[in-house]
Biotite code that builds the C-alpha atoms (Angstrom):
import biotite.structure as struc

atoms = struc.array([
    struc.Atom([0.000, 0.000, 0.000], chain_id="A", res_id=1, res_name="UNK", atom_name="CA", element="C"),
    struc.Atom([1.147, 3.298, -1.434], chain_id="A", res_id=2, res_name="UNK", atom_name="CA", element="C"),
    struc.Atom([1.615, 6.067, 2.086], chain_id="A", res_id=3, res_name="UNK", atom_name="CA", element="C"),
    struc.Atom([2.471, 9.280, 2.690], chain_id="A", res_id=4, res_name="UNK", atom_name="CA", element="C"),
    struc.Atom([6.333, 8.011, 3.601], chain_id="A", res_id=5, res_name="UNK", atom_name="CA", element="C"),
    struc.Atom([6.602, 6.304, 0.672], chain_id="A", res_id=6, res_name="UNK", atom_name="CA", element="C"),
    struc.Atom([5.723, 9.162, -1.712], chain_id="A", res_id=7, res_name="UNK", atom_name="CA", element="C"),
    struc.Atom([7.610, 11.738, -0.061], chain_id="A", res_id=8, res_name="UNK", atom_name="CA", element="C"),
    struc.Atom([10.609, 8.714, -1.065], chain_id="A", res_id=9, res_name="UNK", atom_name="CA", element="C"),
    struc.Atom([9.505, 8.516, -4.539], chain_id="A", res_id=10, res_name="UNK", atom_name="CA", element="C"),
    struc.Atom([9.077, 11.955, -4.958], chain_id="A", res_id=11, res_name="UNK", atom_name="CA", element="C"),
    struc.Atom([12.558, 12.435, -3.957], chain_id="A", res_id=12, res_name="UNK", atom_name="CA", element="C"),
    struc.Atom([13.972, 9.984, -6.622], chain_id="A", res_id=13, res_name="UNK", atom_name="CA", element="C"),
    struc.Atom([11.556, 11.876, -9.465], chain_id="A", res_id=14, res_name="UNK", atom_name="CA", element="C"),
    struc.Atom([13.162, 15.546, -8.515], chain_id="A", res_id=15, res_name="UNK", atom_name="CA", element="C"),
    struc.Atom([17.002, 14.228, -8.570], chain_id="A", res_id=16, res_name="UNK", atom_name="CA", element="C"),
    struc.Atom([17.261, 15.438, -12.298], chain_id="A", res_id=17, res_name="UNK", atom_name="CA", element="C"),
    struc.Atom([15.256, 18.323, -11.390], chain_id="A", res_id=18, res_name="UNK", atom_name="CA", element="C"),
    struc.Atom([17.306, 20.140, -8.919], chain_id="A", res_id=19, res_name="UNK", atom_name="CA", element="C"),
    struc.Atom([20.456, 19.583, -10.491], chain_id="A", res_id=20, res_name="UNK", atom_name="CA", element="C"),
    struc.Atom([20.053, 23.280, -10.982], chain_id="A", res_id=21, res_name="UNK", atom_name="CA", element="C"),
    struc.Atom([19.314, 24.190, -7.699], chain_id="A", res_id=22, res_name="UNK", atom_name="CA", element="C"),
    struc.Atom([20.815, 24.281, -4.785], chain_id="A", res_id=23, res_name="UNK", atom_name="CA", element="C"),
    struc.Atom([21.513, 20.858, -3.661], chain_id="A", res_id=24, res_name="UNK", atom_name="CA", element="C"),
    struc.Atom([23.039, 21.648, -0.177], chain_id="A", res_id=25, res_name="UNK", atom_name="CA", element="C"),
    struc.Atom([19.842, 23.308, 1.756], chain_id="A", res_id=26, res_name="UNK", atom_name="CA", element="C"),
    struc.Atom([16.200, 24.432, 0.552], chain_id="A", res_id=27, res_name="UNK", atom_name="CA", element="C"),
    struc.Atom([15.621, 24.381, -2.810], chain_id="A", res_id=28, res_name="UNK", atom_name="CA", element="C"),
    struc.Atom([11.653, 26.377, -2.571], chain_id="A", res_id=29, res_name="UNK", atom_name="CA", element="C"),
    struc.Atom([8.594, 24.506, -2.432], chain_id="A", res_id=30, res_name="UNK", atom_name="CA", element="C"),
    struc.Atom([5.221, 24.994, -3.681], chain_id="A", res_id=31, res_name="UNK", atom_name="CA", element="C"),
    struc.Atom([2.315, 25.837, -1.308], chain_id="A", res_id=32, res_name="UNK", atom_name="CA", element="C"),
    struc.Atom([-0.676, 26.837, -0.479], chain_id="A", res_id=33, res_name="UNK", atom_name="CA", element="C"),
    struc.Atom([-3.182, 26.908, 2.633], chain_id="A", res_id=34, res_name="UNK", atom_name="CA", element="C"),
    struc.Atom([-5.618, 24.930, 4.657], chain_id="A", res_id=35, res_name="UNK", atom_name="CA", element="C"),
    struc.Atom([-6.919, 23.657, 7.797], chain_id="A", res_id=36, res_name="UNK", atom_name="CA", element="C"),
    struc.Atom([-7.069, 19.821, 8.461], chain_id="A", res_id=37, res_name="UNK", atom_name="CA", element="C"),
    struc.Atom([-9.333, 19.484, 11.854], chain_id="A", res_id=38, res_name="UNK", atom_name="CA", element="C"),
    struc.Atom([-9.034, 15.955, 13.417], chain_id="A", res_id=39, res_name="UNK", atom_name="CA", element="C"),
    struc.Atom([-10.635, 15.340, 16.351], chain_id="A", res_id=40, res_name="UNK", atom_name="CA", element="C"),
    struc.Atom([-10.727, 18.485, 18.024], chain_id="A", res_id=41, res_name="UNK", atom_name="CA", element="C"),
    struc.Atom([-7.368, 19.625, 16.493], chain_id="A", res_id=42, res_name="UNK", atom_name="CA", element="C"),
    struc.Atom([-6.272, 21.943, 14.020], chain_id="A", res_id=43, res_name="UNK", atom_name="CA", element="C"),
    struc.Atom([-2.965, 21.224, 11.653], chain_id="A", res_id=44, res_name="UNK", atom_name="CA", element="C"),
    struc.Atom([-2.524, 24.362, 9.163], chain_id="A", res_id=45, res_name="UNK", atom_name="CA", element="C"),
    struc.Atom([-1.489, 23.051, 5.576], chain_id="A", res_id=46, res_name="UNK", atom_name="CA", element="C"),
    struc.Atom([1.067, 24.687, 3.858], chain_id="A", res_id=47, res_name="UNK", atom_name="CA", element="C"),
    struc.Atom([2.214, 22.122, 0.588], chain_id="A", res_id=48, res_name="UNK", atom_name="CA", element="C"),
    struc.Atom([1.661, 19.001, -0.976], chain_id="A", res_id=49, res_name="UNK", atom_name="CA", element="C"),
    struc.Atom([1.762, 16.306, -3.532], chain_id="A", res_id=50, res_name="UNK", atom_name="CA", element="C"),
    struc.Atom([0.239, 15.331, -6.804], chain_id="A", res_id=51, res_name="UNK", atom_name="CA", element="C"),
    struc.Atom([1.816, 11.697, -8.396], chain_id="A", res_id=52, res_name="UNK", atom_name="CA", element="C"),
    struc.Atom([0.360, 10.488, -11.504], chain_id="A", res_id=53, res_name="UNK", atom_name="CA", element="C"),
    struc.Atom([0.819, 6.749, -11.636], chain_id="A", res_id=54, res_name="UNK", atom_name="CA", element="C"),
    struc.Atom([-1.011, 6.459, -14.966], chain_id="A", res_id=55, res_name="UNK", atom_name="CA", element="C"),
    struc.Atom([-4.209, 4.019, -15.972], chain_id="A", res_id=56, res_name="UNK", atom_name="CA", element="C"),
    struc.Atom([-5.218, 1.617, -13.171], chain_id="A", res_id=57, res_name="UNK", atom_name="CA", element="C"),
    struc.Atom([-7.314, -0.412, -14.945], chain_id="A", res_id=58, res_name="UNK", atom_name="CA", element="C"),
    struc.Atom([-9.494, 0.398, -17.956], chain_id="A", res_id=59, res_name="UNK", atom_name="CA", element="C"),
    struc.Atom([-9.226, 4.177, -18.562], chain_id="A", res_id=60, res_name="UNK", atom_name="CA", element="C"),
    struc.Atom([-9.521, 4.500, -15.394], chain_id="A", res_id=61, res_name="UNK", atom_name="CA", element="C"),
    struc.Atom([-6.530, 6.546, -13.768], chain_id="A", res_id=62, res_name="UNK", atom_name="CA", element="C"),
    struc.Atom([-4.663, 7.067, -10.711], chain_id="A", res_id=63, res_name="UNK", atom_name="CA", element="C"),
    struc.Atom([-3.435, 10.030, -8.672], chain_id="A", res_id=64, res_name="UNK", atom_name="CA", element="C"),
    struc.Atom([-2.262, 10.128, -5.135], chain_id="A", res_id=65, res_name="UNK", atom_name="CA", element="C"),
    struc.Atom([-2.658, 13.561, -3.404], chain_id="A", res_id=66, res_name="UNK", atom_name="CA", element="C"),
    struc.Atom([-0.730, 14.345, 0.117], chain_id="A", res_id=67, res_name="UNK", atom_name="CA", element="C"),
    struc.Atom([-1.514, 17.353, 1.887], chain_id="A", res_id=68, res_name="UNK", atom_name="CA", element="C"),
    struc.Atom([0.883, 18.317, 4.970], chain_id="A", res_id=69, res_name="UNK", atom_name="CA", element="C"),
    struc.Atom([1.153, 20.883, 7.472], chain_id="A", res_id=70, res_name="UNK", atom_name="CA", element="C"),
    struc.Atom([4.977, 21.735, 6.849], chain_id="A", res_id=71, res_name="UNK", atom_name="CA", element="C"),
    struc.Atom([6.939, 22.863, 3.683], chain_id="A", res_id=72, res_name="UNK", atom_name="CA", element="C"),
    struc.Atom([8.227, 20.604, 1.353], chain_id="A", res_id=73, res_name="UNK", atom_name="CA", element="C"),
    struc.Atom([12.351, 21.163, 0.661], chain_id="A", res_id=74, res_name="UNK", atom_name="CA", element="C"),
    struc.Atom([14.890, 19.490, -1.113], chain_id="A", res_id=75, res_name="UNK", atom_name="CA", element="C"),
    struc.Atom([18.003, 18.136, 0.089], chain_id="A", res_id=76, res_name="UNK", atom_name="CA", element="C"),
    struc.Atom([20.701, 16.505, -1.789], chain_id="A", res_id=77, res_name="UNK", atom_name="CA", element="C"),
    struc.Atom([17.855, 15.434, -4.285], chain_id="A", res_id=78, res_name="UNK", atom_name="CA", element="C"),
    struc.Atom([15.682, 14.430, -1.468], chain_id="A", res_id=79, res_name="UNK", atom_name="CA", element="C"),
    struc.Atom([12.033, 16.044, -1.158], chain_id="A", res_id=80, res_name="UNK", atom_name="CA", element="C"),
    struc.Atom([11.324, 15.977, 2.571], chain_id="A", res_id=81, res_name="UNK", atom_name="CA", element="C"),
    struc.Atom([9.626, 18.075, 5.184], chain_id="A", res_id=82, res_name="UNK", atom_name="CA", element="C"),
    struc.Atom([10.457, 21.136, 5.929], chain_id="A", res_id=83, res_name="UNK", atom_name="CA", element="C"),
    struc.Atom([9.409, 20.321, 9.704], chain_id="A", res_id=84, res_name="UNK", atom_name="CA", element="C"),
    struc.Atom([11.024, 17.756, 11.873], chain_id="A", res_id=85, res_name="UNK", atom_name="CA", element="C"),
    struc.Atom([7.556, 16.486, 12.659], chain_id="A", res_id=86, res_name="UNK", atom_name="CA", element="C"),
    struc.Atom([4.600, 16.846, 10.315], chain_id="A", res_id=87, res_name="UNK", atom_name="CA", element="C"),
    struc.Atom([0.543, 16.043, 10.071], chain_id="A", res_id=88, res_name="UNK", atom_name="CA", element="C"),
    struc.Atom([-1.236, 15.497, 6.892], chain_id="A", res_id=89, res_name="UNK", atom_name="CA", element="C"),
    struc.Atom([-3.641, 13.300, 5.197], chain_id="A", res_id=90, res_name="UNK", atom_name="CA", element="C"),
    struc.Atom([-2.747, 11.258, 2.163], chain_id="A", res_id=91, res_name="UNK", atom_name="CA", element="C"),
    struc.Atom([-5.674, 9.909, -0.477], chain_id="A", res_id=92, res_name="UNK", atom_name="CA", element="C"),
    struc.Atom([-5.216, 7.557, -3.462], chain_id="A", res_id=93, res_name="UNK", atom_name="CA", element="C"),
    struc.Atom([-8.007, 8.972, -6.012], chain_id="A", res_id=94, res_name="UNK", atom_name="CA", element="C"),
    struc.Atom([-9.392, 7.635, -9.332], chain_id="A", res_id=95, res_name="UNK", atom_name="CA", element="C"),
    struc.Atom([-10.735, 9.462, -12.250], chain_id="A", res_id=96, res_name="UNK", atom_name="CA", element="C"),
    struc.Atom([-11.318, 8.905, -15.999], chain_id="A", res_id=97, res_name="UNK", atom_name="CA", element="C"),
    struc.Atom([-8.977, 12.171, -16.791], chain_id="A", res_id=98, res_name="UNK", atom_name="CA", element="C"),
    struc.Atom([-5.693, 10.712, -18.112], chain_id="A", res_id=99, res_name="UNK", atom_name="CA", element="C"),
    struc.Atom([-4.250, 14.434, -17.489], chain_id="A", res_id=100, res_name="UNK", atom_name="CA", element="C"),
    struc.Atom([-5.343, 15.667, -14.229], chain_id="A", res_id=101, res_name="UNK", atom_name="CA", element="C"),
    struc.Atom([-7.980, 14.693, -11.263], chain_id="A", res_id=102, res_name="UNK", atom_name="CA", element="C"),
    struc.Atom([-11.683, 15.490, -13.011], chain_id="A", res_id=103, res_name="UNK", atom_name="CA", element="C"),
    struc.Atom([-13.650, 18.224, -11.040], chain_id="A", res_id=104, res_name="UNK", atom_name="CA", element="C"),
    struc.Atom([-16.357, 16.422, -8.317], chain_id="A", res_id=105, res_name="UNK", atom_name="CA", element="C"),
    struc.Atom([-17.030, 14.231, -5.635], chain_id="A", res_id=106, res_name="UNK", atom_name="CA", element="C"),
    struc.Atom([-14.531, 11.223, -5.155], chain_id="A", res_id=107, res_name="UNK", atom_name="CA", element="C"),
    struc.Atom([-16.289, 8.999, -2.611], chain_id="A", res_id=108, res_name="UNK", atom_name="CA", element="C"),
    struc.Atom([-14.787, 6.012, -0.611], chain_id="A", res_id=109, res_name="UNK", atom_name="CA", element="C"),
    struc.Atom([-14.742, 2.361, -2.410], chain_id="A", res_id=110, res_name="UNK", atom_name="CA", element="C"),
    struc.Atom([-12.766, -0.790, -1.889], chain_id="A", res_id=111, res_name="UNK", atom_name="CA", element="C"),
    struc.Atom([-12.899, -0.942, -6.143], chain_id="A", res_id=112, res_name="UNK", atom_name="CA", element="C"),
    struc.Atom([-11.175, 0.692, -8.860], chain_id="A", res_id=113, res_name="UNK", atom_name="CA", element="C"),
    struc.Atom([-13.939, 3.058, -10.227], chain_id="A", res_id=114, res_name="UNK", atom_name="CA", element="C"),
    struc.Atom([-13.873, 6.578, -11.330], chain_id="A", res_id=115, res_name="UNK", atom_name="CA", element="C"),
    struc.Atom([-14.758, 9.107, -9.036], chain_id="A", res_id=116, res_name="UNK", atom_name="CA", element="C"),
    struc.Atom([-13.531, 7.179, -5.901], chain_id="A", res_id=117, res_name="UNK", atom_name="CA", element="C"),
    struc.Atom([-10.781, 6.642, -3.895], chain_id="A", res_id=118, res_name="UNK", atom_name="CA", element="C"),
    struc.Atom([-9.048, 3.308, -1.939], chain_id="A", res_id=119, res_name="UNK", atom_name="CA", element="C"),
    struc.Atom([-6.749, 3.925, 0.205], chain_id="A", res_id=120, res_name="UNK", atom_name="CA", element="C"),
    struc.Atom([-6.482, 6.629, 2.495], chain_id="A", res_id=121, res_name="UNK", atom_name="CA", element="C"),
    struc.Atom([-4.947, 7.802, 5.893], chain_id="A", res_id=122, res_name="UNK", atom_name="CA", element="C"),
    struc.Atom([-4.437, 10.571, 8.289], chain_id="A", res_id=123, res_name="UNK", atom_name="CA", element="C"),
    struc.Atom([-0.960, 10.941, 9.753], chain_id="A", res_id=124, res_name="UNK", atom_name="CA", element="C"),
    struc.Atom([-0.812, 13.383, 12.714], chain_id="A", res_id=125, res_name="UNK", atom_name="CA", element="C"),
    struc.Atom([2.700, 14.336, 14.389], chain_id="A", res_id=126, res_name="UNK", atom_name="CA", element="C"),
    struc.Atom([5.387, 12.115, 12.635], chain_id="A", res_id=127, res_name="UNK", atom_name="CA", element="C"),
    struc.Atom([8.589, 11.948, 12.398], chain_id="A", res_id=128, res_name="UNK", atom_name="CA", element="C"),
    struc.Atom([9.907, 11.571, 8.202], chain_id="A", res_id=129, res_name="UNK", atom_name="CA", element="C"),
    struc.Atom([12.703, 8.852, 9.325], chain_id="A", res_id=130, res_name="UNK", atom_name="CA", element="C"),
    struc.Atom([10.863, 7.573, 11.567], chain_id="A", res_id=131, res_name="UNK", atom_name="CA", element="C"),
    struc.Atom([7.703, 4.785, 11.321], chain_id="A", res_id=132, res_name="UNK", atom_name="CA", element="C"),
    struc.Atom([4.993, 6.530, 12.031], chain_id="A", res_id=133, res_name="UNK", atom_name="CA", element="C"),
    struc.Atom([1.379, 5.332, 13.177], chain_id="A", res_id=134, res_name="UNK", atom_name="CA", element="C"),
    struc.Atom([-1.095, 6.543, 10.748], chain_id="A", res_id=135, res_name="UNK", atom_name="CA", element="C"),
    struc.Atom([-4.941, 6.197, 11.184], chain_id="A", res_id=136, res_name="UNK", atom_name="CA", element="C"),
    struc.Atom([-6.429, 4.703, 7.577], chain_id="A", res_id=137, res_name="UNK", atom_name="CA", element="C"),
    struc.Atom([-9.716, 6.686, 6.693], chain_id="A", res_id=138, res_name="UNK", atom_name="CA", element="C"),
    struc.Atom([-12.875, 4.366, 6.048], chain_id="A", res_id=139, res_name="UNK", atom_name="CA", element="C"),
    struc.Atom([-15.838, 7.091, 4.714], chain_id="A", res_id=140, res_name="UNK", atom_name="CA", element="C"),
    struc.Atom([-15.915, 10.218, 3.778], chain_id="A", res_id=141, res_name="UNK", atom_name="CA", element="C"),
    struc.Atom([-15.453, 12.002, 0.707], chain_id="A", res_id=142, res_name="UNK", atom_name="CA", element="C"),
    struc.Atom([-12.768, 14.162, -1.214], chain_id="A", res_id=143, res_name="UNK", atom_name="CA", element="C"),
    struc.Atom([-13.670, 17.112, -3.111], chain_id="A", res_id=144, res_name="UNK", atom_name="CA", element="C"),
    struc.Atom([-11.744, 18.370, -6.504], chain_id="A", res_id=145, res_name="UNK", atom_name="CA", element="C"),
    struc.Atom([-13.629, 21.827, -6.626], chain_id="A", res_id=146, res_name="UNK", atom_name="CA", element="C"),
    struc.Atom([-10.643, 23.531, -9.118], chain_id="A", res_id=147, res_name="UNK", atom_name="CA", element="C"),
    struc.Atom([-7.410, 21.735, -10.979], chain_id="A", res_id=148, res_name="UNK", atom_name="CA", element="C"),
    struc.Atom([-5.029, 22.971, -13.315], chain_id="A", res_id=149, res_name="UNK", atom_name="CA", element="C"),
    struc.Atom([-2.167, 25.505, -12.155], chain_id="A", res_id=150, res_name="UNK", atom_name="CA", element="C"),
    struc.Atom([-3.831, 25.936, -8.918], chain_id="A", res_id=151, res_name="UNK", atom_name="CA", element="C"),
    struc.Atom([-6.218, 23.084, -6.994], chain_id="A", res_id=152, res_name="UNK", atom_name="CA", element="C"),
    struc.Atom([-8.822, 23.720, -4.393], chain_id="A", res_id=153, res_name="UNK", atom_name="CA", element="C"),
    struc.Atom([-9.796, 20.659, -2.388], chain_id="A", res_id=154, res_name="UNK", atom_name="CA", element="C"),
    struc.Atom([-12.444, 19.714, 0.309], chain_id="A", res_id=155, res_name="UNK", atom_name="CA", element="C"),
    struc.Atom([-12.688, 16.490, 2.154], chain_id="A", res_id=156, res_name="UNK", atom_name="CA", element="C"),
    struc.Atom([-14.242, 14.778, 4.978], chain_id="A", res_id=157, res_name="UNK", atom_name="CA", element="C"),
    struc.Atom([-15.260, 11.296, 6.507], chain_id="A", res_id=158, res_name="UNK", atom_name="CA", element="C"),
    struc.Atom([-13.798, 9.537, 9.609], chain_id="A", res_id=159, res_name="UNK", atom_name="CA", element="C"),
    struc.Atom([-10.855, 7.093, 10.141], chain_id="A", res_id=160, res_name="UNK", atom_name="CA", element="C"),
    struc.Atom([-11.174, 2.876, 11.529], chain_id="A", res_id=161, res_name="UNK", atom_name="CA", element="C"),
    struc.Atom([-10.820, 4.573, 14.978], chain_id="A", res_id=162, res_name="UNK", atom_name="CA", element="C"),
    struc.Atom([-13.947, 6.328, 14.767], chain_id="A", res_id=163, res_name="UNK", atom_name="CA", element="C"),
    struc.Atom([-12.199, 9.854, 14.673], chain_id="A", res_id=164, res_name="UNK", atom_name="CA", element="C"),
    struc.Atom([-13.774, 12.645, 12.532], chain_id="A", res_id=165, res_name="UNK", atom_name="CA", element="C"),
    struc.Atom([-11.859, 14.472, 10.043], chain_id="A", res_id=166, res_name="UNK", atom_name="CA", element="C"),
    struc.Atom([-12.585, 17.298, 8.123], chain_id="A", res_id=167, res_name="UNK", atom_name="CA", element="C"),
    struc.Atom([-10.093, 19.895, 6.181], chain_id="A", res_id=168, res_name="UNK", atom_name="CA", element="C"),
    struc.Atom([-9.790, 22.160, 2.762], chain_id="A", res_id=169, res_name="UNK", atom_name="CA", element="C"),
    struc.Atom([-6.606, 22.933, 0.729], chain_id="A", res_id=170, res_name="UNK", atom_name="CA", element="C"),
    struc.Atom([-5.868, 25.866, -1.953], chain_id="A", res_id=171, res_name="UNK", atom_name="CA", element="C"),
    struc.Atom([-2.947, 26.195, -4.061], chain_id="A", res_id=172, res_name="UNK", atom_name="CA", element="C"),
    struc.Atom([-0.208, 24.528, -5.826], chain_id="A", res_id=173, res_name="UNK", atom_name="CA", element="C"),
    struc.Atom([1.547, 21.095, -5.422], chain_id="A", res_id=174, res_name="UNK", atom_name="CA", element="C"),
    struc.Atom([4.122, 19.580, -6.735], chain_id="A", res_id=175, res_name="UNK", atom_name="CA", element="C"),
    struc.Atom([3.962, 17.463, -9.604], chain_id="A", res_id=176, res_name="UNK", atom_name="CA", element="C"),
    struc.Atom([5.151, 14.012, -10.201], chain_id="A", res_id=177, res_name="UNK", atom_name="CA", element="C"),
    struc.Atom([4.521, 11.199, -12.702], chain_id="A", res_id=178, res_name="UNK", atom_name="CA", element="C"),
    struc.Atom([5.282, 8.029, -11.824], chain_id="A", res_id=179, res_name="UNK", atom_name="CA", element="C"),
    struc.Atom([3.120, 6.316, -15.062], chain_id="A", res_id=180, res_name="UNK", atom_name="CA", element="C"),
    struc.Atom([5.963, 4.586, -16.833], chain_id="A", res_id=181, res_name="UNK", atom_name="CA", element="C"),
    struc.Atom([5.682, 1.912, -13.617], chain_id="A", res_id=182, res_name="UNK", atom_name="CA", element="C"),
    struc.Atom([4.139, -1.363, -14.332], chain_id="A", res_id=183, res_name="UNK", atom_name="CA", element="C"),
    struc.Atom([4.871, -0.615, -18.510], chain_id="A", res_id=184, res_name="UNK", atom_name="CA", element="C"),
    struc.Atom([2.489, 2.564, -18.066], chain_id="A", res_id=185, res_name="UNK", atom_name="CA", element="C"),
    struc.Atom([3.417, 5.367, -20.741], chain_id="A", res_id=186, res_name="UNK", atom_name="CA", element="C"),
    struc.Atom([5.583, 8.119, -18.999], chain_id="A", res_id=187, res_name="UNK", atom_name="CA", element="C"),
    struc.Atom([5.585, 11.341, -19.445], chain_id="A", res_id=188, res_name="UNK", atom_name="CA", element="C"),
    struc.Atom([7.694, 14.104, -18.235], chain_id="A", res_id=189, res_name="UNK", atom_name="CA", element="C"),
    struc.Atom([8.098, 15.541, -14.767], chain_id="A", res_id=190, res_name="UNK", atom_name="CA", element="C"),
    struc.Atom([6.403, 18.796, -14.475], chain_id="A", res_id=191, res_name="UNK", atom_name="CA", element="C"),
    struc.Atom([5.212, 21.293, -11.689], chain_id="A", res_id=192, res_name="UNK", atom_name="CA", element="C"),
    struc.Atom([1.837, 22.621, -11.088], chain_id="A", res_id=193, res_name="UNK", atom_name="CA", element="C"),
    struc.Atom([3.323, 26.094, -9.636], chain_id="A", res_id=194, res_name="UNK", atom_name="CA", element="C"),
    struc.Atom([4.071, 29.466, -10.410], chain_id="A", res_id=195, res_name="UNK", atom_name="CA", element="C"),
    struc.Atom([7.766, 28.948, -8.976], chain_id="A", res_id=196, res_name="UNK", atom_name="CA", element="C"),
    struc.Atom([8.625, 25.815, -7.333], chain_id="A", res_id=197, res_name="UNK", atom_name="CA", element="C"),
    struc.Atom([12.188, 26.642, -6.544], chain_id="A", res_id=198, res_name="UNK", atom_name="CA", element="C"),
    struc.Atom([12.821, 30.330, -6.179], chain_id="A", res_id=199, res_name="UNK", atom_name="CA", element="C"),
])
C-alpha cells in the first residue's frame, strides 16, 4: 500500500534530475498553499503538498495520489522531505477517468477501482519523516476536486477505523510528479503545477 512516507521517497527519486540546478546543499523552494485539516478536536494548518500520476489503473480509469501536509516541502541533496522535523497530513489515493489531471467532483470512498472514488487513504498526525509513524487509515468520507489545473482547491471529509472525525480544505499549488511509466504505463515528463517551485 502506497503512504504518505513512501511518496515523499519517490518523490525524492523523481526531482534528482530536477534540482540539479538548484541548490543541492539546503532548501531548494517549495510549492504551497493553505488549509486547515481538523481531526478530532485539532487543528494542523497546511502549507504544501503532492500530486503523483501513476497512470491508468485499470481500464481508462486513472490514478493520482494527493498528500496534503502541514509543513513545507524542501529538497536536500535530491531528497524532497519536510520542511518540519515532525509533520501532520492526510494522504488519499483517487481515481478518475482524466488521463491528465484529477476530473472536477465528488470522489467517494470504495474498496474498487472506479472513477470518481478513492481506496486507500490515511491521516498521519505528528510524525517523524525517518521515523515509522502510526497513521490512522480513513474508512468514509469524501474528497472534493472543486478547481485543478495551475492551482487546486480541495475539500474532504469522513472519519478514520478509529472512529475519529476528520474534516479539512486545501488551496494552491503542489508539486507534480509522474510516476506512469511503472508497471509498462506510458511516462511522461516531470512537471510542476506552480508558479515557482524553486525560487
Amino acid at each position: 500500500m502506497k503512504n504518505l512516507k513512501l511518496l515523499f521517497l519517490l518523490v525524492s527519486i523523481s526531482l534528482v534530475s530536477f534540482s540539479c540546478g538548484s541548490d543541492d546543499d539546503g532548501d531548494g523552494g517549495t510549492a504551497g498553499g493553505s488549509g486547515v485539516l481538523v481531526y478530532g478536536d485539532t487543528e494542523y494548518q497546511l502549507k504544501s503538498g503532492i500530486i503523483a500520476d501513476y497512470g491508468e489503473s485499470f481500464d481508462g480509469v486513472y490514478n493520482f495520489d494527493v498528500s496534503l501536509v502541514d509543513s513545507g516541502i524542501r529538497i536536500v541533496d535530491g531528497e524532497a522531505i519536510p520542511t518540519n522535523d515532525t509533520f501532520s497530513g492526510v494522504y488519499f489515493e483517487l481515481f478518475t477517468s482524466n488521463s491528465q489531471d484529477l476530473e472536477e467532483g465528488v470522489y467517494t470512498f470504495g474498496n474498487g477501482i472506479e472513477a470518481g472514488t478513492y481506496s486507500s487513504a490515511e491521516v498521519i498526525i505528528e510524525t517523524a519523516f525517518d521515523e515509522d509513524y502510526e497513521a490512522f487509515e480513513i474508512n468514509s468520507g469524501t474528497f472534493t476536486v472543486l478547481d485543478d489545473g495551475s492551482s487546486y482547491e480541495f475539500e474532504f471529509e469522513g472519519t478514520t477505523y478509529n472512529g475519529t472525525s476528520f474534516s479539512g480544505y486545501y488551496t494552491g499549488s503542489l508539486v507534480s510528479v509522474d510516476y506512469s511509466s511503472e508497471l509498462s504505463r506510458s511516462a511522461a515528463s516531470n512537471t510542476t503545477k506552480t508558479k515557482a517551485l524553486f525560487n
